[in-house]
DSSP file (Angstrom, degrees, kcal/mol; ACC not computed):
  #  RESIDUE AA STRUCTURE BP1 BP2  ACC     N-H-->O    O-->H-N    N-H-->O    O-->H-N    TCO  KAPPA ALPHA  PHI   PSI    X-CA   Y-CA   Z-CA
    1    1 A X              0   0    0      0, 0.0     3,-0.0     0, 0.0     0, 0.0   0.000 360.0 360.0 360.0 126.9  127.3   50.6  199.7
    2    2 A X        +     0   0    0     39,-0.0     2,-0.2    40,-0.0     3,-0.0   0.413 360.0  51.0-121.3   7.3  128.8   53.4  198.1
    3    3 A X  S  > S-     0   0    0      1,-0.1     4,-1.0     0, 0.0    39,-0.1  -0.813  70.8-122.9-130.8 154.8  131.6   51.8  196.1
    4    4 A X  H  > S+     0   0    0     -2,-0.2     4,-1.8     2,-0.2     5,-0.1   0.858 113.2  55.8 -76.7 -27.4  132.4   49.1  193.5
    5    5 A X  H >> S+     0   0    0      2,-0.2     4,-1.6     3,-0.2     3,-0.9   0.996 108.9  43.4 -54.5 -70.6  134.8   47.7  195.7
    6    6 A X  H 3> S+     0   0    0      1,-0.2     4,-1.6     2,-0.2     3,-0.4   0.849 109.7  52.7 -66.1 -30.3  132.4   47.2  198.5
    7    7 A X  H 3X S+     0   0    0     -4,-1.0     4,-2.3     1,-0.3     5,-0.3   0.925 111.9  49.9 -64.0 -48.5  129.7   45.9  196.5
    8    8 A X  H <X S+     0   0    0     -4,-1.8     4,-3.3    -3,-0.9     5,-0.3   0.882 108.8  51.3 -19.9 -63.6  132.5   43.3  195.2
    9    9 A X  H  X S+     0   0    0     -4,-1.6     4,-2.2    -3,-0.4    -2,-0.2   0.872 114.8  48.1 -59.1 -39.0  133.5   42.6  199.1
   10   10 A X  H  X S+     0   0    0     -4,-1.6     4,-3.5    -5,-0.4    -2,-0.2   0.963 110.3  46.5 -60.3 -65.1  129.5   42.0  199.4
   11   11 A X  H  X S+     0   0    0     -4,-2.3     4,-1.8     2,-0.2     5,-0.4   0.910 118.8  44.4 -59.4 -60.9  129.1   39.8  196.5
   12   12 A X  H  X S+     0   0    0     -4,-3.3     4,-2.1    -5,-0.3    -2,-0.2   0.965 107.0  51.9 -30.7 -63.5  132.0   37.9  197.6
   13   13 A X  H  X S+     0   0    0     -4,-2.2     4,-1.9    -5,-0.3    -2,-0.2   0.977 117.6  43.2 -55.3 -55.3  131.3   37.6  201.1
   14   14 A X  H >< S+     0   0    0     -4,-3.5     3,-1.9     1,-0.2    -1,-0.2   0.925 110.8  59.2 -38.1 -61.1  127.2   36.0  199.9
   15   15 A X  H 3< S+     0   0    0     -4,-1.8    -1,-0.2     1,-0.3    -2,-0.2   0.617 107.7  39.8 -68.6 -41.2  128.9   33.9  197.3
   16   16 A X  H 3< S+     0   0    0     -4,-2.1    -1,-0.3    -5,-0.4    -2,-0.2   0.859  91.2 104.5 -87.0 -28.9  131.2   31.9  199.9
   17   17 A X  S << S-     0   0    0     -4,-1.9     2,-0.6    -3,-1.9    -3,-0.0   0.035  74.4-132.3 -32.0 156.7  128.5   31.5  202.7
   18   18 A X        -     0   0    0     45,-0.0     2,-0.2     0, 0.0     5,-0.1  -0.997  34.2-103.8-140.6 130.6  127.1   28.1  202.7
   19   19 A X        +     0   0    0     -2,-0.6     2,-0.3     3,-0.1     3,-0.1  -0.263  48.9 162.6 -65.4 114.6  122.7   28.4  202.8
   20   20 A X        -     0   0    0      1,-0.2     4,-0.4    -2,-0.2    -1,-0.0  -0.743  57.7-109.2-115.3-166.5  121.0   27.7  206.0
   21   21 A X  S >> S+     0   0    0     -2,-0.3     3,-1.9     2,-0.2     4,-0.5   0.943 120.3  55.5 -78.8 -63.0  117.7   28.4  207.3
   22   22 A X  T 34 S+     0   0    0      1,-0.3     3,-0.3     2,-0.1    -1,-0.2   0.732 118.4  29.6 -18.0 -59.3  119.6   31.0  209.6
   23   23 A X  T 3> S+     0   0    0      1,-0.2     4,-1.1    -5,-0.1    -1,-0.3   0.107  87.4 105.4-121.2  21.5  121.2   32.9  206.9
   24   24 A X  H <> S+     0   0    0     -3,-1.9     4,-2.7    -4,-0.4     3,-0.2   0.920  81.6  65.2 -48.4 -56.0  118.1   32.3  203.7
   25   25 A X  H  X S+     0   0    0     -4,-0.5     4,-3.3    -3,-0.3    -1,-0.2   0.956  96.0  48.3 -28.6 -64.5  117.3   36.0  204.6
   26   26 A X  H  > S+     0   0    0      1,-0.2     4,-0.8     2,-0.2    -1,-0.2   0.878 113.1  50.5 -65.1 -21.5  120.8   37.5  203.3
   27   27 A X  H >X S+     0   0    0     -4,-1.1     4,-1.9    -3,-0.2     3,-0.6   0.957 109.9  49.6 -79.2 -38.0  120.4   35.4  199.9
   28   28 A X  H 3X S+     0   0    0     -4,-2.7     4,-2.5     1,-0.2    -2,-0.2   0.951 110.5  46.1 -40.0 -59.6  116.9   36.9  199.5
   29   29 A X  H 3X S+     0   0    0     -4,-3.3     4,-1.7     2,-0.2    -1,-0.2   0.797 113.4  53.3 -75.3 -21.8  118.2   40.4  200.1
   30   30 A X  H X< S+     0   0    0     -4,-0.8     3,-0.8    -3,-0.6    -2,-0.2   0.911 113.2  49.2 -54.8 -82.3  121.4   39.2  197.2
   31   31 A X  H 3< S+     0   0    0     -4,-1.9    -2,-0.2     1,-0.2    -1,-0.2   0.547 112.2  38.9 -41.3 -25.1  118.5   38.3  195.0
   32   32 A X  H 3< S+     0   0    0     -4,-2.5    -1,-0.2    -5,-0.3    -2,-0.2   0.989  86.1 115.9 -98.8 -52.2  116.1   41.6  195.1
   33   33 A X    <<  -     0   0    0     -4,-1.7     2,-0.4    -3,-0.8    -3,-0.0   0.501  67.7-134.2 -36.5 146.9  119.4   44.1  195.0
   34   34 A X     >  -     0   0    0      1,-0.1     4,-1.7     2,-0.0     3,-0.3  -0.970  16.8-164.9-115.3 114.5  119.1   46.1  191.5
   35   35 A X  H  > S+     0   0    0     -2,-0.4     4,-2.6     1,-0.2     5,-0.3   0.923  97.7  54.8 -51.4 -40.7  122.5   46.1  189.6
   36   36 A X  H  > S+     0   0    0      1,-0.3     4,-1.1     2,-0.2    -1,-0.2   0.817 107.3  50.6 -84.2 -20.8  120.5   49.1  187.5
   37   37 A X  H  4 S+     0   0    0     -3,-0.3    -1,-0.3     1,-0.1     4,-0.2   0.863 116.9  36.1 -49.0 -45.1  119.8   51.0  190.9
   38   38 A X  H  X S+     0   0    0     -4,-1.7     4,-3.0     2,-0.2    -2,-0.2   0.771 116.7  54.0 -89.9 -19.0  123.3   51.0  192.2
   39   39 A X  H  <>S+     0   0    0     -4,-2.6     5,-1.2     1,-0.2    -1,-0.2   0.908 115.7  41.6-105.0 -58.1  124.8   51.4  188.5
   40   40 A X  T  <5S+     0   0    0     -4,-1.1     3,-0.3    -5,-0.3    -1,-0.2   0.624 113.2  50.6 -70.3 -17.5  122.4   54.6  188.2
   41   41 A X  T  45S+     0   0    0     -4,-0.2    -2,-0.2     1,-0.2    -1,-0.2   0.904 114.9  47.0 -92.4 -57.9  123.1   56.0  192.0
   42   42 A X  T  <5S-     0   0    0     -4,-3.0    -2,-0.2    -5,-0.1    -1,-0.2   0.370 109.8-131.0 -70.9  22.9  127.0   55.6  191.1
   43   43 A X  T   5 +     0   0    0     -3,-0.3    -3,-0.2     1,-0.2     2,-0.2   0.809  65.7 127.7  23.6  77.4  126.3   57.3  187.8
   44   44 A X  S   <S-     0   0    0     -5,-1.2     2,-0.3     0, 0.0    -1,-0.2  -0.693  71.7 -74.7-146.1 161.3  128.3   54.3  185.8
   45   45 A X     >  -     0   0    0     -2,-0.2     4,-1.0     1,-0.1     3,-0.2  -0.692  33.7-136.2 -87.5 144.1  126.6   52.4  182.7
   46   46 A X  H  > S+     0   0    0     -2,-0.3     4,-0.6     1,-0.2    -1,-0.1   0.827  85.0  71.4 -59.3 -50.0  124.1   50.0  183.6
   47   47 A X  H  > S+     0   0    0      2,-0.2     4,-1.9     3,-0.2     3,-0.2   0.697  94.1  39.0  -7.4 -71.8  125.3   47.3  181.2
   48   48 A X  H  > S+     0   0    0      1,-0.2     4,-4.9    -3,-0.2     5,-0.3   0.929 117.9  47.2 -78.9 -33.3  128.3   45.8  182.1
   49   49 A X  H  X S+     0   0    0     -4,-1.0     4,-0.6     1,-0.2    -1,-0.2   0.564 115.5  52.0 -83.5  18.7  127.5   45.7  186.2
   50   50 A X  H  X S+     0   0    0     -4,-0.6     4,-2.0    -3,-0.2    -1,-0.2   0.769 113.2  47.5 -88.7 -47.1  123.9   44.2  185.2
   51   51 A X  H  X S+     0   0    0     -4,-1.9     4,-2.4     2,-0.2    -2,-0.2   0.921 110.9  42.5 -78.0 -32.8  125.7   42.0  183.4
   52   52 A X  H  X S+     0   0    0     -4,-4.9     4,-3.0     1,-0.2    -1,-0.2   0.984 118.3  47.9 -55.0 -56.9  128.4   40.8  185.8
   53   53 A X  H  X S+     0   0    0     -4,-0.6     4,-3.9    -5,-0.3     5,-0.2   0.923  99.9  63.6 -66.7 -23.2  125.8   40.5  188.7
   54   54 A X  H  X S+     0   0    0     -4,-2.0     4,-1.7     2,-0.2     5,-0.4   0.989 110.5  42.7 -33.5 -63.1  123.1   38.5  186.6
   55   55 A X  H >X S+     0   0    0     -4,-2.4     3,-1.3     1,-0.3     4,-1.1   0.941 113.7  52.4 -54.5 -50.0  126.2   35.7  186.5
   56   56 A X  H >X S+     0   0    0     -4,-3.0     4,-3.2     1,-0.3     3,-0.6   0.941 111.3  45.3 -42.3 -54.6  126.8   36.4  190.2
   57   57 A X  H 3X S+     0   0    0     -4,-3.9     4,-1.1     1,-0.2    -1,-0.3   0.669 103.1  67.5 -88.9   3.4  122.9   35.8  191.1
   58   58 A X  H <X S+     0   0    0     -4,-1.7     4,-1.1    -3,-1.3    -1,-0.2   0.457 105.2  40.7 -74.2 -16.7  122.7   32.8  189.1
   59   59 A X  H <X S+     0   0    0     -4,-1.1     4,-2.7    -3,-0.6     5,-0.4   0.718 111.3  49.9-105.3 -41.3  124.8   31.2  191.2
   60   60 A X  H >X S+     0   0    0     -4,-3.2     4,-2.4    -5,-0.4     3,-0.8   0.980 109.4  55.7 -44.1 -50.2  123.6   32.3  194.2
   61   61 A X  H 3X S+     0   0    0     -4,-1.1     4,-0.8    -5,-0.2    -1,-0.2   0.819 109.0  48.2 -56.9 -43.8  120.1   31.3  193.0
   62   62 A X  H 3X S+     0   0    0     -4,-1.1     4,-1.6     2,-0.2    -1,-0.2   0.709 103.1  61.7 -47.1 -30.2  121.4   27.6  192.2
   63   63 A X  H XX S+     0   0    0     -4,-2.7     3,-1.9    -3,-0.8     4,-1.8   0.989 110.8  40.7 -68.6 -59.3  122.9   27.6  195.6
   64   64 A X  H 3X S+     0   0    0     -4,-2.4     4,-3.0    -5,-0.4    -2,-0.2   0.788 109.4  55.3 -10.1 -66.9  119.3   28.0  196.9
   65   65 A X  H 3X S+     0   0    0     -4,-0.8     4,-1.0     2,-0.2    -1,-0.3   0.555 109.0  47.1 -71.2 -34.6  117.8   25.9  194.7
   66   66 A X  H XX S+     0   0    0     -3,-1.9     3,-3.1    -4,-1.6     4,-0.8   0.970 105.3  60.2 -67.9 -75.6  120.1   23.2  195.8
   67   67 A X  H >X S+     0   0    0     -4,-1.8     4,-2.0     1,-0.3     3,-0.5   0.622 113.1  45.7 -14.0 -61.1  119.5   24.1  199.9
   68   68 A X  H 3X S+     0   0    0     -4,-3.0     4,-3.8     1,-0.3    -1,-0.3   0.835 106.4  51.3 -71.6 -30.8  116.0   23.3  199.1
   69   69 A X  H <X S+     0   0    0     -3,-3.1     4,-4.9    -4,-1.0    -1,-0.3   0.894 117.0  37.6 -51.0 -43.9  116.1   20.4  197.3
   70   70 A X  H <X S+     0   0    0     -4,-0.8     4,-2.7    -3,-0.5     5,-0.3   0.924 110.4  60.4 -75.8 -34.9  118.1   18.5  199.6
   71   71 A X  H >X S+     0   0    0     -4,-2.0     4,-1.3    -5,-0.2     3,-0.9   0.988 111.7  46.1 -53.5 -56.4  116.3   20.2  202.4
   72   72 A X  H >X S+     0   0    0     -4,-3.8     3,-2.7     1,-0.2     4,-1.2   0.966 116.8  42.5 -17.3 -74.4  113.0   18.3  200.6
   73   73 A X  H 3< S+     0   0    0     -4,-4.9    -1,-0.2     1,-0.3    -2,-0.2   0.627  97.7  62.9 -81.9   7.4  114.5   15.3  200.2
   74   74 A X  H << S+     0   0    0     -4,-2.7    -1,-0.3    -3,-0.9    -2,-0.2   0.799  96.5  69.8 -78.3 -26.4  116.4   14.6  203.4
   75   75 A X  H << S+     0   0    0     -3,-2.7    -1,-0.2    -4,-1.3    -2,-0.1   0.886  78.5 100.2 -47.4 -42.8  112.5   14.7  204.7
   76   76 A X  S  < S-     0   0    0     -4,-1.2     2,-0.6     1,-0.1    37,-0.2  -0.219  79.6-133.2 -53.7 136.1  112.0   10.9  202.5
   77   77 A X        -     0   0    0      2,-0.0     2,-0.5     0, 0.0    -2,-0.1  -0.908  22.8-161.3 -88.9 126.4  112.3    8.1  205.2
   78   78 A X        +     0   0    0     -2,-0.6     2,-0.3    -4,-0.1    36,-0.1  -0.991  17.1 170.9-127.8  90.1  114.8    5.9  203.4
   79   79 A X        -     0   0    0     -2,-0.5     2,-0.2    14,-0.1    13,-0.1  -0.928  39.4-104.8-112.0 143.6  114.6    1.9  205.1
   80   80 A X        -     0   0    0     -2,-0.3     2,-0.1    11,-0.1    13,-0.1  -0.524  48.9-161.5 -75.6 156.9  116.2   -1.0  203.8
   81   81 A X        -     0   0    0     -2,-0.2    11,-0.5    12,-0.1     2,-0.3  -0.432  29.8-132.5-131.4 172.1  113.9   -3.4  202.0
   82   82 A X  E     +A   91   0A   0      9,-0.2     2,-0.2    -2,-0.1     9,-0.2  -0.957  43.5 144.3-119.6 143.3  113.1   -6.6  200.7
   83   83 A X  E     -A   90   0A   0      7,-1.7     7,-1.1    -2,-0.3     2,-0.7  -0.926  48.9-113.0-161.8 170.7  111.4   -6.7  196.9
   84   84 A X  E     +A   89   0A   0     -2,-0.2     2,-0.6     5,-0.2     5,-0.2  -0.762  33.9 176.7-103.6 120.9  111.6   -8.7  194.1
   85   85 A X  E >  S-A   88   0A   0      3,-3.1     3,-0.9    -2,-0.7    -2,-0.1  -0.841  71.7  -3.7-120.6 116.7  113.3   -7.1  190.9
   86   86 A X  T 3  S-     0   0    0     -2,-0.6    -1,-0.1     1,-0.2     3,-0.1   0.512 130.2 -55.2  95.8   4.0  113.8   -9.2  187.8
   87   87 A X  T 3  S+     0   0    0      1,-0.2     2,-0.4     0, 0.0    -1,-0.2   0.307 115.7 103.6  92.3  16.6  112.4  -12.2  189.1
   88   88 A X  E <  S-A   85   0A   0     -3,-0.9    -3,-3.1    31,-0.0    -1,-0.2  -0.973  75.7-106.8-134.3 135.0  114.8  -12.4  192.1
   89   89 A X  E     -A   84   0A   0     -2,-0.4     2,-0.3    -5,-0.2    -5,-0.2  -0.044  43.3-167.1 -21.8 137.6  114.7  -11.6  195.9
   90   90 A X  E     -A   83   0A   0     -7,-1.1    -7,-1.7    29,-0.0     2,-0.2  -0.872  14.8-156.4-133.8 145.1  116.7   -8.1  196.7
   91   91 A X  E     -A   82   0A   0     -2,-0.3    -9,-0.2    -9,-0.2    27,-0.1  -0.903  16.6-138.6-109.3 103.8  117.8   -6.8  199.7
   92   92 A X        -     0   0    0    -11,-0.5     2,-0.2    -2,-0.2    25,-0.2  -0.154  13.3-164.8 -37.2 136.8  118.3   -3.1  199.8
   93   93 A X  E     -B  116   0B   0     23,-1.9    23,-5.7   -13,-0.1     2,-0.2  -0.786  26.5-115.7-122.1 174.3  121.4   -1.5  201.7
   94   94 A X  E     -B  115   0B   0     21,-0.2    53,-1.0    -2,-0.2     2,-0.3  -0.726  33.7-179.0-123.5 142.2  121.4    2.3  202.5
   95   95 A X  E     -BC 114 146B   0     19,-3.4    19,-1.5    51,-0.2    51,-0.2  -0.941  21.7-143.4-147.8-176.2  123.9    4.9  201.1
   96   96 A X  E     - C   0 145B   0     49,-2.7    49,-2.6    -2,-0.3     2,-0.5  -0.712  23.1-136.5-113.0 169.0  124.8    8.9  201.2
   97   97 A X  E     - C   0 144B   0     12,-0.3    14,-5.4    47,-0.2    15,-0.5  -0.956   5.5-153.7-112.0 131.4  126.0   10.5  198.0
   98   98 A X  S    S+     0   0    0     45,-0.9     2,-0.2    -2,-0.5    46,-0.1   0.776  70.9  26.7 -51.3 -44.7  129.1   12.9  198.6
   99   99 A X  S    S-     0   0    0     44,-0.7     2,-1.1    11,-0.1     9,-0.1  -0.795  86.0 -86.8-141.0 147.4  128.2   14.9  195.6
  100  100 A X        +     0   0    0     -2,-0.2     2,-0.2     9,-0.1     9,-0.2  -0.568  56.6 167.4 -70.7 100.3  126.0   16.3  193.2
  101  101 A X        -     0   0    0     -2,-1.1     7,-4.3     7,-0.2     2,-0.4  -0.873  22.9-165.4-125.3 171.7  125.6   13.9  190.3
  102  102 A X  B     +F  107   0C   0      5,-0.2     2,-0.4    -2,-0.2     5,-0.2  -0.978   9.7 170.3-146.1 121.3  123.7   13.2  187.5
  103  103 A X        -     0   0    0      3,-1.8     3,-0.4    -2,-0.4     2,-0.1  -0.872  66.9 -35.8-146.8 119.5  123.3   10.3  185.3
  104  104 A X  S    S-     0   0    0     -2,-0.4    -1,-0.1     1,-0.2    29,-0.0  -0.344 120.6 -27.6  52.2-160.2  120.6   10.1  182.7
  105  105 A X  S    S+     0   0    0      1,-0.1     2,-1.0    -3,-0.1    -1,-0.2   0.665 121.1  91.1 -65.3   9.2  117.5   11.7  183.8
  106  106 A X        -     0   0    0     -3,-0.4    -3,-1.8    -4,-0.0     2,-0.4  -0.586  54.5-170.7-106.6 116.7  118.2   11.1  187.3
  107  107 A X  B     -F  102   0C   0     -2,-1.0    -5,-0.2    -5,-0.2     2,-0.2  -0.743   7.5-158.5 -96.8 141.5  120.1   13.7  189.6
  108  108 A X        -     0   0    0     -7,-4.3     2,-0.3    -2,-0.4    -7,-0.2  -0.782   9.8-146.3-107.8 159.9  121.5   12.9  193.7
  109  109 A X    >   -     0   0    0     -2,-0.2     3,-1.7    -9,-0.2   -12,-0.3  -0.968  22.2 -90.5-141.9 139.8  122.1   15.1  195.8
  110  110 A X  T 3  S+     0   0    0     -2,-0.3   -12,-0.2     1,-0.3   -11,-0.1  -0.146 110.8  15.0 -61.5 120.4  125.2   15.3  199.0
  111  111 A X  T 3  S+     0   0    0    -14,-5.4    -1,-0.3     1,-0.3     2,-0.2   0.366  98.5 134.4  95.0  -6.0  124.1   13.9  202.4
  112  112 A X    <   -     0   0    0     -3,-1.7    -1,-0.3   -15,-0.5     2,-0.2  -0.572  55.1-128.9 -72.5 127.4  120.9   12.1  200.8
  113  113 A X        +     0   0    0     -2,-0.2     2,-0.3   -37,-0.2   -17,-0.2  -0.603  34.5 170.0 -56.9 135.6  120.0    8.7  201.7
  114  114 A X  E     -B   95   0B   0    -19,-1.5   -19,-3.4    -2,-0.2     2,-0.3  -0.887  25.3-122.9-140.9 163.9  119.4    6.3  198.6
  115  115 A X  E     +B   94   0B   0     11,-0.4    11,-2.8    -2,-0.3     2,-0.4  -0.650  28.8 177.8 -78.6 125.3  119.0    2.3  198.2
  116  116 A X  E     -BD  93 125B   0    -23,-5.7   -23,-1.9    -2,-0.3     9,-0.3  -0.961  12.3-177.2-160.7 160.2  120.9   -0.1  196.2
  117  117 A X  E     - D   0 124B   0      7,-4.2     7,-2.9    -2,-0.4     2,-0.4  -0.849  21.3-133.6-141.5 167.6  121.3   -3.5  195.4
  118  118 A X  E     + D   0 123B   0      5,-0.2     2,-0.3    -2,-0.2   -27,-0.2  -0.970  19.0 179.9-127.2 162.2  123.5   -5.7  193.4
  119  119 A X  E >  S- D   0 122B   0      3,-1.4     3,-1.4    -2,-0.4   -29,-0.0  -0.955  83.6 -12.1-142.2 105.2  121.9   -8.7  190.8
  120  120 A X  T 3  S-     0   0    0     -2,-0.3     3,-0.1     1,-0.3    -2,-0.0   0.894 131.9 -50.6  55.4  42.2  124.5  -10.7  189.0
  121  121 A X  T 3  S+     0   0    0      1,-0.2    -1,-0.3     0, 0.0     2,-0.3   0.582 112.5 126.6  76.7   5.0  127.7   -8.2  189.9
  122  122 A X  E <   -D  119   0B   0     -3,-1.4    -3,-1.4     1,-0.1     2,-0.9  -0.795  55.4-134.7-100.5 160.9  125.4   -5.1  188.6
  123  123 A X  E     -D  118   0B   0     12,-0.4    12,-2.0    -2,-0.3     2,-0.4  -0.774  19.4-175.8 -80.2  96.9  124.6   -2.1  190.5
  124  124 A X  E     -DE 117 134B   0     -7,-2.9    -7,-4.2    -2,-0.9     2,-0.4  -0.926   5.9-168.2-110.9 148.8  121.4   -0.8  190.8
  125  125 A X  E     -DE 116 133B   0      8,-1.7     8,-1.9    -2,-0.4     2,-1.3  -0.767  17.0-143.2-103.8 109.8  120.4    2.6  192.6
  126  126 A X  E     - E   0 132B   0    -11,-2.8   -11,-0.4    -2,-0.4     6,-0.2  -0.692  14.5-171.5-102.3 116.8  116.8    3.4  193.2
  127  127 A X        -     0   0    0      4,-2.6    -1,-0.2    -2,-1.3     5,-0.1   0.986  65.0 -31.7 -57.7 -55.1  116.3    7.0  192.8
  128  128 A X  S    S-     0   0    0      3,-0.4   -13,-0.1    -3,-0.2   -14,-0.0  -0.365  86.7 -61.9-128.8-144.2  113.0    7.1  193.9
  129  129 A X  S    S+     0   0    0      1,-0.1    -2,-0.1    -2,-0.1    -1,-0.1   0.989 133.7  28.6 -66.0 -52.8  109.9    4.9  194.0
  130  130 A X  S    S+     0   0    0      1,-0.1     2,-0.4    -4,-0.1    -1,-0.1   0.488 112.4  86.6 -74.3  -7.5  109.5    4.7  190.4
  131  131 A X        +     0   0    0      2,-0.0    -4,-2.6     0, 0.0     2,-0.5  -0.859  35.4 145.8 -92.6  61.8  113.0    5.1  189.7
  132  132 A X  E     +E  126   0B   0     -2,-0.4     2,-0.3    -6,-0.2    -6,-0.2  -0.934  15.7 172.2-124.9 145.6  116.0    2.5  189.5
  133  133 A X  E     -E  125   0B   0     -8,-1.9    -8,-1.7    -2,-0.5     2,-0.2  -0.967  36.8-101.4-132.4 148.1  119.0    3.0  187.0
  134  134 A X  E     -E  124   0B   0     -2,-0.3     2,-0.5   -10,-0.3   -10,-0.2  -0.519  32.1-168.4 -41.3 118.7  122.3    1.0  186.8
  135  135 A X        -     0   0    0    -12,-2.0   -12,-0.4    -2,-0.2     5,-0.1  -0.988  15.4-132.6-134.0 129.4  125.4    2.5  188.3
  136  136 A X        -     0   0    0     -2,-0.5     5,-0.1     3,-0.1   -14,-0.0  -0.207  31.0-112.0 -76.5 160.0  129.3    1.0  187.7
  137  137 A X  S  > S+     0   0    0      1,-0.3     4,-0.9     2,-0.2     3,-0.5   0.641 113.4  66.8 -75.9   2.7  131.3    0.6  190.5
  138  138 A X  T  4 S+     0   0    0      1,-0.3     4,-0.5     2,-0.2     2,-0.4   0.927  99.8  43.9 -82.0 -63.2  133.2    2.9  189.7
  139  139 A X  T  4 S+     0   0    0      2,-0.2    -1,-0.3     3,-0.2    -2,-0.2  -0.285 113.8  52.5 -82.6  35.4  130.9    5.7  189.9
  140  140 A X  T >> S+     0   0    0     -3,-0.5     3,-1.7    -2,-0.4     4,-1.4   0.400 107.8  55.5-103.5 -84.7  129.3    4.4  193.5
  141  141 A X  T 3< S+     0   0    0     -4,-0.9    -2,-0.2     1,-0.3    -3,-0.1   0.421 110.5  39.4  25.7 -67.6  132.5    4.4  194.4
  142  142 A X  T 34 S+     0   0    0     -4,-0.5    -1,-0.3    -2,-0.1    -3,-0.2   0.752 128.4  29.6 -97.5 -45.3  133.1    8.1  193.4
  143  143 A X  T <4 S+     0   0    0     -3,-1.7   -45,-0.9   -45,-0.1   -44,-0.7   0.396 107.1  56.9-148.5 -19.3  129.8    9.2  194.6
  144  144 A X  E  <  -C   97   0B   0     -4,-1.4     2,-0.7   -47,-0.3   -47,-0.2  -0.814  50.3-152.1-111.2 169.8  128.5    7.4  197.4
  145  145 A X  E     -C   96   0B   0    -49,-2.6   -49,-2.7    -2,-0.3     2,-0.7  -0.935  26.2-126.5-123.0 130.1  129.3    6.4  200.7
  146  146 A X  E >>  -C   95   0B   0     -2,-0.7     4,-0.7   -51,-0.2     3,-0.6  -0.809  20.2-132.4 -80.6 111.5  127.7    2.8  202.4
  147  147 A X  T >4 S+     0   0    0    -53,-1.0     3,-4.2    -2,-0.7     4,-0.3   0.749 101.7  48.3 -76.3 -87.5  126.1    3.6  205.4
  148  148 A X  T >> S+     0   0    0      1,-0.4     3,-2.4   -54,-0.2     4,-2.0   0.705 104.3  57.0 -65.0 -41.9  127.9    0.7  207.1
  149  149 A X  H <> S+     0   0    0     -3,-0.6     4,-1.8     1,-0.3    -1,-0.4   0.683 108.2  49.6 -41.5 -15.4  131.0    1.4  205.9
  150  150 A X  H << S+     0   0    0     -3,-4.2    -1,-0.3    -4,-0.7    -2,-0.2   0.328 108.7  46.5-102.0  22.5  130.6    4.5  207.4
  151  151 A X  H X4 S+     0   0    0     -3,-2.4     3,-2.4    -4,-0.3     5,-0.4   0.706 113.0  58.1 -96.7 -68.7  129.5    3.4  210.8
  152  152 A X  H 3X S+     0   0    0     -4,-2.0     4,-1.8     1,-0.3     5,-0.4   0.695 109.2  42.1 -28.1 -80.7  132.5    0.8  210.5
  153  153 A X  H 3X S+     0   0    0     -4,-1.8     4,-2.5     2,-0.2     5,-0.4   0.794 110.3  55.0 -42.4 -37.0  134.9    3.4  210.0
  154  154 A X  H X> S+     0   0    0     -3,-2.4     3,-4.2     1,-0.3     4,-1.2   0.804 112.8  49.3 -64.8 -86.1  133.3    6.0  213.0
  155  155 A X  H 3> S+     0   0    0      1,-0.3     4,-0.7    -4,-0.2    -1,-0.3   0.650 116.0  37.1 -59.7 -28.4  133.7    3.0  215.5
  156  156 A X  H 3< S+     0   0    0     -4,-1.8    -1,-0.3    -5,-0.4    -2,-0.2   0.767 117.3  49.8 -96.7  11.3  137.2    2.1  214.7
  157  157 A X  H << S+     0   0    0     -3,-4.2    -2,-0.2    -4,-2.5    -1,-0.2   0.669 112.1  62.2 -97.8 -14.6  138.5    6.0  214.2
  158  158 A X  H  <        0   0    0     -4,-1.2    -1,-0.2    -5,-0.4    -2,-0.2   0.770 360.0 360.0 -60.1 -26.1  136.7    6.1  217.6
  159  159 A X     <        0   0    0     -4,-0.7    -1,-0.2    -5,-0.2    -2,-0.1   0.234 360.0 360.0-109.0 360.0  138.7    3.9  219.8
């Protein structure tokens, strides 16, 4: 790179890529780049393009940070269950969340399996094992998908 336009084109180009194991490498190589190398080679102040790419490799670095997480947690075997919560038989059903959200201390993450049940019209979500928090329908809704509703739908968008 011999320009601020291409380094721009560059930064761009990482920034829209979407992380696999395939392409991990070319964020590594985002993340060691020196703003104060290139700054100093194009004889320009170090300052402002240190500052601009910091913001730049903070998102890239979240994008990461997601990849792995999910990568983690897609690993958890997720079955539906029988258990007693509150003094009543449950049955677990299985759902995806679409999106990343976060409510209280507990964050989900897109394309992860999670468990939920309802008790006397409420929702509850079990994050993990130790985990279960209350969720409105509104926000399942919004944020999750029901694994049989979304088999229902593939068989009748199939036919």
């Amino acid at each position: 790179m011999n320009s601020l336009l291409e380094l721009n084109s560059w930064v761009e180009q990482v920034k829209s890529l979407v992380v696999t194991d395939d392409n991990l490498n070319t964020f590594d190589n985002f993340m060691r780049f020196s703003p104060e190398k290139f700054a100093d080679k194009l004889n320009i102040e170090r300052a402002p393009l240190v500052k601009e790419f910091d913001s730049h490799k903070k998102i890239i670095h979240n994008k990461i940070i997601l990849y792995k997480k999910v990568k983690e947690l897609k690993k958890r075997e997720v079955k539906s269950s029988t258990f007693y919560f509150k003094g009543k038989l449950v049955n677990t059903k299985i759902c995806y969340c679409s999106e990343v959200f976060k409510i209280g201390n507990a964050k989900f993450y897109p394309s992860i399996k999670y468990l939920y049940f309802y008790i006397n019209n409420e929702l509850f979500i079990l994050v993990d094992e130790n985990r279960i928090i209350t969720l409105s329908n509104e926000d399942f809704s919004k944020y999750f998908i029901d694994k049989r509703e979304e088999t229902i739908n593939k068989i009748l968008n199939d036919k």
